[in-house]
N, C-alpha and C positions, 0 to 999 in steps of 0.2 A: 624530493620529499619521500616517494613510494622509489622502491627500486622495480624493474622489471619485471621479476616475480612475481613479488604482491600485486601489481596489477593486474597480470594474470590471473592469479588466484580471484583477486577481488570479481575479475568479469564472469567467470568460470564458475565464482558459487554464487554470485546475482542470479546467474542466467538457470542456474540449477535450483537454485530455491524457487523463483517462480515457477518452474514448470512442475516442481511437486506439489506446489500452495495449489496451484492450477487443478492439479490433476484430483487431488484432495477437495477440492471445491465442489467439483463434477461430480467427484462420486459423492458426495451426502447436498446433491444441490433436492434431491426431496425433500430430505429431513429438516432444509436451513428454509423451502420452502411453507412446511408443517407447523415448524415450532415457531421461528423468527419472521412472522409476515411482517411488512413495513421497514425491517430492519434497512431497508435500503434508504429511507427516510433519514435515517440517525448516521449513518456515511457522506450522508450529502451535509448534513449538518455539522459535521466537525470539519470536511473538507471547508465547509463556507468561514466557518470559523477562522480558521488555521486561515485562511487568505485574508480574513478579514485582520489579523492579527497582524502580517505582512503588508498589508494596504497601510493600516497606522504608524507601522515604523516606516513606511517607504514617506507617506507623507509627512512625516513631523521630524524627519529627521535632518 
């Protein structure tokens, strides 16, 4: 389906975009501390979502 390549690529800009989202996080982790308190509540809650979404197709299907 992917040739050689593109897989390459695909791993190569995975592994590179996490590590700037990463490094980006770190450095304004004050300001998400400051502005956005809780926000870690509202991640948990679409993660629980999105599983819950998966739970119903897994069961009903």
């Amino acid at each position: 389906m992917f040739s050689k390549g593109q897989i390459i690529f695909g791993i190569i800009f995975f592994i590179c975009f996490t590590i700037i989202i990463g490094y980006t996080y770190r450095k304004d982790l004050k300001l998400h501390k400051k502005y956005y308190p809780g926000s870690i509540w509202i991640l948990l809650a679409f993660i629980s979502f999105i599983l819950f979404i998966a739970a119903i197709k897994f069961f009903f299907k």
